[in-house]
CHARMM internal coordinates of N, CA and C (Angstrom, degrees):
IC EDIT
DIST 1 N 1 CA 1.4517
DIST 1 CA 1 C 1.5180
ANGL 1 N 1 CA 1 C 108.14
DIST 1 C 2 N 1.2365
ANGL 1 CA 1 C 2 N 108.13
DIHE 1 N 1 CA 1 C 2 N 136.99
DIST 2 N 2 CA 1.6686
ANGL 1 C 2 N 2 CA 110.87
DIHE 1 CA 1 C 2 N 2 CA -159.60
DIST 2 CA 2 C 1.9400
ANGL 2 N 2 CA 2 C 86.83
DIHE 1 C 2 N 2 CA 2 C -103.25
DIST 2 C 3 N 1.4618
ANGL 2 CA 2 C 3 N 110.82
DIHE 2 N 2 CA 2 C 3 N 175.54
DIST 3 N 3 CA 1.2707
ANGL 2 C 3 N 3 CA 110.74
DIHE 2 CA 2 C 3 N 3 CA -153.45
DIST 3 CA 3 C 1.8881
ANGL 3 N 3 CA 3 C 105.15
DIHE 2 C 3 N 3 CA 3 C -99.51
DIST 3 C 4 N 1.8754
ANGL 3 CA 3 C 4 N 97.15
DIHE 3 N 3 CA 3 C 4 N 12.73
DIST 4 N 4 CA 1.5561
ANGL 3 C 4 N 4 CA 89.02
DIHE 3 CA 3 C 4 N 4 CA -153.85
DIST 4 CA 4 C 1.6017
ANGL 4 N 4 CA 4 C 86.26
DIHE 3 C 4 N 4 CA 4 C -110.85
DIST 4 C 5 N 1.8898
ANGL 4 CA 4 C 5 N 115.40
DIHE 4 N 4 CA 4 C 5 N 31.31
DIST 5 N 5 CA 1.4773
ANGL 4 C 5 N 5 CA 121.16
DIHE 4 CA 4 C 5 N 5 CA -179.59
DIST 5 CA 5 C 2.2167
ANGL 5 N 5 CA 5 C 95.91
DIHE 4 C 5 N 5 CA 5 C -67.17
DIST 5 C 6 N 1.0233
ANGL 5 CA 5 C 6 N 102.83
DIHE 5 N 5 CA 5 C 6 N 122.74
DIST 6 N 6 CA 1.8768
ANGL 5 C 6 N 6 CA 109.39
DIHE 5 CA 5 C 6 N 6 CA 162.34
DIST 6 CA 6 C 1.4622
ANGL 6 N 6 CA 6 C 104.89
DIHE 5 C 6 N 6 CA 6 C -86.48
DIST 6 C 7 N 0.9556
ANGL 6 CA 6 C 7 N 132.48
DIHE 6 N 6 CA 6 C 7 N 4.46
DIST 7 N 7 CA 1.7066
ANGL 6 C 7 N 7 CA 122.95
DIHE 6 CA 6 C 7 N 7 CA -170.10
DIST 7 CA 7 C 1.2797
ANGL 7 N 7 CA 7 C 113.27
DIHE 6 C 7 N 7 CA 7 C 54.48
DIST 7 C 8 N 1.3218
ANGL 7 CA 7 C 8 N 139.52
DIHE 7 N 7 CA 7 C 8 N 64.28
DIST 8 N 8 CA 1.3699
ANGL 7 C 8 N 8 CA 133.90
DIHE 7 CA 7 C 8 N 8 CA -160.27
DIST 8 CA 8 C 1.9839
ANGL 8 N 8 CA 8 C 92.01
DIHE 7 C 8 N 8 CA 8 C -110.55
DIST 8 C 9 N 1.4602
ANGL 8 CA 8 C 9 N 105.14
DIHE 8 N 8 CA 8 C 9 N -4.47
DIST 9 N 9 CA 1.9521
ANGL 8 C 9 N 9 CA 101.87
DIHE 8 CA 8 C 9 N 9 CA -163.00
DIST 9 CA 9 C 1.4069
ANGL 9 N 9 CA 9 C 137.47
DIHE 8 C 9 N 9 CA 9 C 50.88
DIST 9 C 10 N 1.5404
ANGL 9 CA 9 C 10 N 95.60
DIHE 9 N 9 CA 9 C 10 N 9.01
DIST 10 N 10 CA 1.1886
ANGL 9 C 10 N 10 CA 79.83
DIHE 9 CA 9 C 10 N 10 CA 168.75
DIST 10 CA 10 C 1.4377
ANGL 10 N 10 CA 10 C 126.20
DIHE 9 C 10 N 10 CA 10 C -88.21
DIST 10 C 11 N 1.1863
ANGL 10 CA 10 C 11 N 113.75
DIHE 10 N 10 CA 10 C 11 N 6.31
DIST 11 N 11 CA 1.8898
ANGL 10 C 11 N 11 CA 104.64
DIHE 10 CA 10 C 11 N 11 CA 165.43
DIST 11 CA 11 C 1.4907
ANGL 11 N 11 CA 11 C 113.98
DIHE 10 C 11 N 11 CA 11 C -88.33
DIST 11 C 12 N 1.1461
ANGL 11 CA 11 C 12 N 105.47
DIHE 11 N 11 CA 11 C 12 N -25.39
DIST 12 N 12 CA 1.8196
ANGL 11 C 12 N 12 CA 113.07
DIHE 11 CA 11 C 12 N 12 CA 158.53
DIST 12 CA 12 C 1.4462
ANGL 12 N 12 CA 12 C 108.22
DIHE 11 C 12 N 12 CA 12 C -34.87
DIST 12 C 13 N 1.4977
ANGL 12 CA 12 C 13 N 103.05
DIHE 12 N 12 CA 12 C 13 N -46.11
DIST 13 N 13 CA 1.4393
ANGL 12 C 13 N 13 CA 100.59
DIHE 12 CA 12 C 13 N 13 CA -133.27
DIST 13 CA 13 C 1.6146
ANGL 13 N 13 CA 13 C 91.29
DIHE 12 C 13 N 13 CA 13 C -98.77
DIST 13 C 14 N 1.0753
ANGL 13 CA 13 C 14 N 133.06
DIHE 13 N 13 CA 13 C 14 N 7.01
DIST 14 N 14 CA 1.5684
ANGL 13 C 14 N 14 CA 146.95
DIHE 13 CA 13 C 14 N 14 CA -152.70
DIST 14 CA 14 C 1.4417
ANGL 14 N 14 CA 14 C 103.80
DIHE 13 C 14 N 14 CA 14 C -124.52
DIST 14 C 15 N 1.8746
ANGL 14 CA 14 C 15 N 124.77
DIHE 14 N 14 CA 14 C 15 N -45.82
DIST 15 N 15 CA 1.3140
ANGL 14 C 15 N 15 CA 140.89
DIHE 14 CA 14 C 15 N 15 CA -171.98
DIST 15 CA 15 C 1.3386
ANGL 15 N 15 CA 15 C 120.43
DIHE 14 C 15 N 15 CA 15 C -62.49
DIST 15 C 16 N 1.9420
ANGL 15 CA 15 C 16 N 112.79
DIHE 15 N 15 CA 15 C 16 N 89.50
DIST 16 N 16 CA 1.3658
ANGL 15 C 16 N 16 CA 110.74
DIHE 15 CA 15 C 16 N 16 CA -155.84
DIST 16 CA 16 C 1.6476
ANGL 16 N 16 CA 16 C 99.43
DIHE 15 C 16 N 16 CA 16 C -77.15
DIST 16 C 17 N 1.3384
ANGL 16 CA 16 C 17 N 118.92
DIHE 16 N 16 CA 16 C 17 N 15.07
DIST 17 N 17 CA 1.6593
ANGL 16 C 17 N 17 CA 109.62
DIHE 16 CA 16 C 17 N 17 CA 162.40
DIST 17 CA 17 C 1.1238
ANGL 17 N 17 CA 17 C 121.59
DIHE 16 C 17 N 17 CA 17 C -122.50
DIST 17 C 18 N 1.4881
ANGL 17 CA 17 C 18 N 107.30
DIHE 17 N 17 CA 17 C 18 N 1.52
DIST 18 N 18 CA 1.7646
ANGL 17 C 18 N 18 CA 113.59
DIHE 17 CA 17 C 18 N 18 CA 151.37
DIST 18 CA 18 C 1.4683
ANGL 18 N 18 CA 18 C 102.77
DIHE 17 C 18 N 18 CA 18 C 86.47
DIST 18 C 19 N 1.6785
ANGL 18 CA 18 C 19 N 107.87
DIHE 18 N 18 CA 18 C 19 N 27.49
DIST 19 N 19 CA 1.9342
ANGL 18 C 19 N 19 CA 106.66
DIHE 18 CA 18 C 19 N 19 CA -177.71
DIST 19 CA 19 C 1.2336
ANGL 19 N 19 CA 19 C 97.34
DIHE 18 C 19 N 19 CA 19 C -103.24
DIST 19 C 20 N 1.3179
ANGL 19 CA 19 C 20 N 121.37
DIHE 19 N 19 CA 19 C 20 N 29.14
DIST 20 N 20 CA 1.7536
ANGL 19 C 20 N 20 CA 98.66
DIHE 19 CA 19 C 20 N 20 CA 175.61
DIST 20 CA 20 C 1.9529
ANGL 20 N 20 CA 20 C 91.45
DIHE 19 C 20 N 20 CA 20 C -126.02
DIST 20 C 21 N 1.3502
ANGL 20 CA 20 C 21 N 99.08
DIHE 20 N 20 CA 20 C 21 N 116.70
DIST 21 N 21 CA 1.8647
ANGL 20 C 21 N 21 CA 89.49
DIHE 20 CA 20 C 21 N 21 CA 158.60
DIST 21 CA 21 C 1.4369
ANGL 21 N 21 CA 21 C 99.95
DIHE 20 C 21 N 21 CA 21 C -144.44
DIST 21 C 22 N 1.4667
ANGL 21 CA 21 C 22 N 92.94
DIHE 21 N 21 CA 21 C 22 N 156.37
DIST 22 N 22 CA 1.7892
ANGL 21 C 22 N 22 CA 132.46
DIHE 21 CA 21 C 22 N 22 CA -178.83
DIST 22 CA 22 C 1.2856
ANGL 22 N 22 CA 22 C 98.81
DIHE 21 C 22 N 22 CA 22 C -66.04
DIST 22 C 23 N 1.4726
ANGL 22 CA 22 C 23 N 139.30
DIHE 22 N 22 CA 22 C 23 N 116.77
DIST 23 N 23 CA 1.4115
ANGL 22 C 23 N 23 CA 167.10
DIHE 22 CA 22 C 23 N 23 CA 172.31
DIST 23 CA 23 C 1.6871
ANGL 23 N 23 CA 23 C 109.68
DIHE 22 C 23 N 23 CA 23 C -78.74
DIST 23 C 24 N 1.6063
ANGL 23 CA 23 C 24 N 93.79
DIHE 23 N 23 CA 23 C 24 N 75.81
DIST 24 N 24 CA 1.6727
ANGL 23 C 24 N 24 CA 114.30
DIHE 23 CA 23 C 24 N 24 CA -171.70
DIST 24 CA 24 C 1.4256
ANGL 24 N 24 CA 24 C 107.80
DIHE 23 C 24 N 24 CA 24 C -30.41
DIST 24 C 25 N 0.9360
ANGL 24 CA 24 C 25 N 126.80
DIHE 24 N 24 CA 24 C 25 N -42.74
DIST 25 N 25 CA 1.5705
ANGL 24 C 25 N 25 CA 135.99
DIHE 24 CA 24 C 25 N 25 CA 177.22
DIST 25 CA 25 C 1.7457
ANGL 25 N 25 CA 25 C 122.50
DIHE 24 C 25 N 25 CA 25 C -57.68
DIST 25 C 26 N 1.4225
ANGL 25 CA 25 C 26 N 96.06
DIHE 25 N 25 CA 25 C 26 N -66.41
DIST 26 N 26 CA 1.4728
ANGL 25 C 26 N 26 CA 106.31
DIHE 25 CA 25 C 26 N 26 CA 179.12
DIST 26 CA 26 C 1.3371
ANGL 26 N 26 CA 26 C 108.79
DIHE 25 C 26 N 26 CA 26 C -94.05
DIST 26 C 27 N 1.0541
ANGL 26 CA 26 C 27 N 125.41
DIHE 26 N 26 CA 26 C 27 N -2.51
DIST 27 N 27 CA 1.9459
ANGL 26 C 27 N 27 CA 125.43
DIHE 26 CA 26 C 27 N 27 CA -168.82
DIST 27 CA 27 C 1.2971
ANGL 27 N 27 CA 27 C 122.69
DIHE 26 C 27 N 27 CA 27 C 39.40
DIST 27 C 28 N 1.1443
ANGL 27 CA 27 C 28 N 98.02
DIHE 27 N 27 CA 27 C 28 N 51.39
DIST 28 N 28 CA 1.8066
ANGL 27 C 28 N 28 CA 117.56
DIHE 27 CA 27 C 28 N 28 CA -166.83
DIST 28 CA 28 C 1.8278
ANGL 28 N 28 CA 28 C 105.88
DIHE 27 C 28 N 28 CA 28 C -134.02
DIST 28 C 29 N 1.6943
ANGL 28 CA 28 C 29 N 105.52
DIHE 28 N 28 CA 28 C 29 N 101.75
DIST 29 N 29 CA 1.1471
ANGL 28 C 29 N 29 CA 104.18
DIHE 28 CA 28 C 29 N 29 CA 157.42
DIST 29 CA 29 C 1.7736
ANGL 29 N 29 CA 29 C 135.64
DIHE 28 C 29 N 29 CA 29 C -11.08
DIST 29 C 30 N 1.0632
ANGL 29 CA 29 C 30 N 110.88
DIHE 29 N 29 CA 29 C 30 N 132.71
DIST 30 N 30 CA 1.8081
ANGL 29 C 30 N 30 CA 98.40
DIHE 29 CA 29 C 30 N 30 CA 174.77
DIST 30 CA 30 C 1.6308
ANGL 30 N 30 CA 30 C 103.51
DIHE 29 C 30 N 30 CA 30 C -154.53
DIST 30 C 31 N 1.6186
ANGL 30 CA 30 C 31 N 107.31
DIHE 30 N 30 CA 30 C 31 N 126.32
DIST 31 N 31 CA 1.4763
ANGL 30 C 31 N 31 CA 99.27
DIHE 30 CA 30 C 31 N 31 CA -160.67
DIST 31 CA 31 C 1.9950
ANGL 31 N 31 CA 31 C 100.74
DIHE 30 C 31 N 31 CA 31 C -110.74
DIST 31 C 32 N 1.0610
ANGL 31 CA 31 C 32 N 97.11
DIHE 31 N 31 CA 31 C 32 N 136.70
DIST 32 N 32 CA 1.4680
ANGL 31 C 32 N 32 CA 94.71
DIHE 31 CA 31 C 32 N 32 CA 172.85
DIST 32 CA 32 C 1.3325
ANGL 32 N 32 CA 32 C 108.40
DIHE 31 C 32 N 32 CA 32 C -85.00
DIST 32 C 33 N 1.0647
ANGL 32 CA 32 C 33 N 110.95
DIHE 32 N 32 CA 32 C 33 N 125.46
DIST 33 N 33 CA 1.6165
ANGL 32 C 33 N 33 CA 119.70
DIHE 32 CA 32 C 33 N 33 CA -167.80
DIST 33 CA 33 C 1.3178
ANGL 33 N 33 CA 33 C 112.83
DIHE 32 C 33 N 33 CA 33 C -87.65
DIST 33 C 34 N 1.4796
ANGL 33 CA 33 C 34 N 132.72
DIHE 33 N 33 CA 33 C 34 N -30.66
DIST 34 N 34 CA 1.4404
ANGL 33 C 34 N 34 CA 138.91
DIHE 33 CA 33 C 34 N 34 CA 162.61
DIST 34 CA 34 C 1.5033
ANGL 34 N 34 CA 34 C 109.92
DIHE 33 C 34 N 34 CA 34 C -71.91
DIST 34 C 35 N 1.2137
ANGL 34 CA 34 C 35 N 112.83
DIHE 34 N 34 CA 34 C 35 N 17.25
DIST 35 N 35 CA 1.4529
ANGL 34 C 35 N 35 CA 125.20
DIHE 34 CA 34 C 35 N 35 CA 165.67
DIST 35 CA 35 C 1.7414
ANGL 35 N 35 CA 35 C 134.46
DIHE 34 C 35 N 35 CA 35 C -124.01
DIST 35 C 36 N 1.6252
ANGL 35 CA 35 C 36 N 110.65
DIHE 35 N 35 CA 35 C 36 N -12.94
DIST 36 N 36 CA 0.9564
ANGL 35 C 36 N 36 CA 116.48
DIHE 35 CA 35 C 36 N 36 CA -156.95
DIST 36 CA 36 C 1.9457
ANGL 36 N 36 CA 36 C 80.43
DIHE 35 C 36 N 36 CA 36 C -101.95
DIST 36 C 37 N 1.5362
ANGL 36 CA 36 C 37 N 89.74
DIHE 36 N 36 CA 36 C 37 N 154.21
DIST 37 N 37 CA 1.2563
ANGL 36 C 37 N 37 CA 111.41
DIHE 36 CA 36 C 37 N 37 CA 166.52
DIST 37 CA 37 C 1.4025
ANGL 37 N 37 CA 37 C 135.04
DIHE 36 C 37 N 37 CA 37 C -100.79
DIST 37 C 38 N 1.6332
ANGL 37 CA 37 C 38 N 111.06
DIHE 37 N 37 CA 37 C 38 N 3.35
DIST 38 N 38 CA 1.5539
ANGL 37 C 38 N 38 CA 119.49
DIHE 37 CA 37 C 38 N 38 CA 154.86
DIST 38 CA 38 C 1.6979
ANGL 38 N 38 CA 38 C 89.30
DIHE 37 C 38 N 38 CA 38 C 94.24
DIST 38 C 39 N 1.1939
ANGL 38 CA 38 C 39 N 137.75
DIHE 38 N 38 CA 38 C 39 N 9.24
DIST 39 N 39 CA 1.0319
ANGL 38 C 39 N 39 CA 131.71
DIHE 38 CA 38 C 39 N 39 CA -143.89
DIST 39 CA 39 C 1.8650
ANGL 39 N 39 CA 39 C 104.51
DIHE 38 C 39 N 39 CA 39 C -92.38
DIST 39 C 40 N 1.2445
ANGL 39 CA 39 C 40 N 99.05
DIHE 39 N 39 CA 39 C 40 N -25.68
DIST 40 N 40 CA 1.9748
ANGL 39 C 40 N 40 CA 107.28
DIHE 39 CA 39 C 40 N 40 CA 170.35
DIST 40 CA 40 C 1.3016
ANGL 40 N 40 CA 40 C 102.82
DIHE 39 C 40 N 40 CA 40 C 60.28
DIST 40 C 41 N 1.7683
ANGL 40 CA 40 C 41 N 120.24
DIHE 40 N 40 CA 40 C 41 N 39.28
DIST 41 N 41 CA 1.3125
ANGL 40 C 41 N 41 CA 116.44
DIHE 40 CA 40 C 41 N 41 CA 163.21
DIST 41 CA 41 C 1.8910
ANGL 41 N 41 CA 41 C 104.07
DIHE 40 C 41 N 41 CA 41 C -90.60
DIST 41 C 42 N 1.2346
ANGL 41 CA 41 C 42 N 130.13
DIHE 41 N 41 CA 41 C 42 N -20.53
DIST 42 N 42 CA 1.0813
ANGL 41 C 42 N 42 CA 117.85
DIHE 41 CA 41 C 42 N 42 CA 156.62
DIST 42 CA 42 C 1.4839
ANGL 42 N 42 CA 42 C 138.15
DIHE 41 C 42 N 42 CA 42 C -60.75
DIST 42 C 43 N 1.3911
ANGL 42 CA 42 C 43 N 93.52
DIHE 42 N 42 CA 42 C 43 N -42.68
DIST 43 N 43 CA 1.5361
ANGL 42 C 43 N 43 CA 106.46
DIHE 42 CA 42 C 43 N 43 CA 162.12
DIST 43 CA 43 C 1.2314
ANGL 43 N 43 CA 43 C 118.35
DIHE 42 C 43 N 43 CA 43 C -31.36
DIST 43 C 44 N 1.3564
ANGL 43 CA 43 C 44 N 114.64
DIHE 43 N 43 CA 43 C 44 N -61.16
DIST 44 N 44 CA 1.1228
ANGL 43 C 44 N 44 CA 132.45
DIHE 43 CA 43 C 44 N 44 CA -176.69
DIST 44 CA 44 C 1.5148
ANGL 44 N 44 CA 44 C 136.34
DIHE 43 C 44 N 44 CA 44 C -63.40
DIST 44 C 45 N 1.5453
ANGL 44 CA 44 C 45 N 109.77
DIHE 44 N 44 CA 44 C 45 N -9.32
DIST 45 N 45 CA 1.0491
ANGL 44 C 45 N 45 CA 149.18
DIHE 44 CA 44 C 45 N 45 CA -144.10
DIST 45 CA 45 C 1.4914
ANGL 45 N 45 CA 45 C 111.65
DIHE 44 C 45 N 45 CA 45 C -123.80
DIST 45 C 46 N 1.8265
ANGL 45 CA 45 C 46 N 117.64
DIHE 45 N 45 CA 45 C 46 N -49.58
DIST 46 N 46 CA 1.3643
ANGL 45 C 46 N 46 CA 133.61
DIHE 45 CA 45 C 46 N 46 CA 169.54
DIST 46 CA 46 C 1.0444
ANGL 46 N 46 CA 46 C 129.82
DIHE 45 C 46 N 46 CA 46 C -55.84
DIST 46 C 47 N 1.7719
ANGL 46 CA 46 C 47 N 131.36
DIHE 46 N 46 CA 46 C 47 N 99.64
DIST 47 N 47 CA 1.2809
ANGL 46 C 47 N 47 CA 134.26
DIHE 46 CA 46 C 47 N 47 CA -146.69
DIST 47 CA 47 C 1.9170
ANGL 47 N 47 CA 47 C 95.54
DIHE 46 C 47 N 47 CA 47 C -79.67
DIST 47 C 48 N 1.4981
ANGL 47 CA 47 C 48 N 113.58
DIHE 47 N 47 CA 47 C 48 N -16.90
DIST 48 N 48 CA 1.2693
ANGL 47 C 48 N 48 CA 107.37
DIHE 47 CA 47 C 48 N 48 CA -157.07
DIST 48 CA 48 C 1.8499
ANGL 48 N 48 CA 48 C 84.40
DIHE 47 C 48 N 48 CA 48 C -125.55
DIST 48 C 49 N 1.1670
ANGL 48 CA 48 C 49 N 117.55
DIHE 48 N 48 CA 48 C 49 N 42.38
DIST 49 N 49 CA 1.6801
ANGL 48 C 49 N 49 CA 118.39
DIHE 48 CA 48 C 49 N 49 CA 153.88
DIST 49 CA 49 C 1.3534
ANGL 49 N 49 CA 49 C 102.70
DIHE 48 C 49 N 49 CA 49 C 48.24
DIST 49 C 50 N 1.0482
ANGL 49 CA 49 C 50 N 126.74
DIHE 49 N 49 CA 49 C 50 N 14.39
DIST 50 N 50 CA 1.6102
ANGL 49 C 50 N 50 CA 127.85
DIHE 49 CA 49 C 50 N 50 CA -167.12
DIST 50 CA 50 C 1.8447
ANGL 50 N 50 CA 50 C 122.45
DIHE 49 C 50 N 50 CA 50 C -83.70
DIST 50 C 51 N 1.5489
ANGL 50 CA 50 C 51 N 102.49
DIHE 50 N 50 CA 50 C 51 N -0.05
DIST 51 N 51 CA 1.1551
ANGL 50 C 51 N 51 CA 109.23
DIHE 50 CA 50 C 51 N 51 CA 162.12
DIST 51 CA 51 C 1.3148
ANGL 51 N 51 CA 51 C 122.75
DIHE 50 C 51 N 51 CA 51 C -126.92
DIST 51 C 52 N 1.3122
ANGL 51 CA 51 C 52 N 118.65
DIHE 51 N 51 CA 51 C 52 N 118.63
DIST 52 N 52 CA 1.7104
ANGL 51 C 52 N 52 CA 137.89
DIHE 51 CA 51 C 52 N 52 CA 161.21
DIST 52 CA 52 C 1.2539
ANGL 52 N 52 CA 52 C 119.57
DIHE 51 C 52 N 52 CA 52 C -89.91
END
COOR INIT
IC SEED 1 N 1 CA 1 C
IC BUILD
């Protein structure tokens, strides 16, 4: 997760295995990686390129 995440959710809201959530505190994406399925529907999704 690159540092230019705004917390907008929408990769939350895209993550059909549910490893990406918004960090109530900092409003900063955080992806569990032993969860994600490589699938780059967030990617795709991130208005601010903030995930690689």
């Amino acid at each position: 997760m690159n540092h230019g995440c705004i917390g907008c959710k929408l990769c939350e809201k895209v993550c059909p295995s549910e490893a990406i959530k918004v960090n109530s505190i900092d409003k900063k994406a955080e992806i569990e990686t032993s969860q994600c399925l490589q699938c780059t529907y967030c990617q795709k999704v991130c208005p601010k390129d903030a995930i690689h």
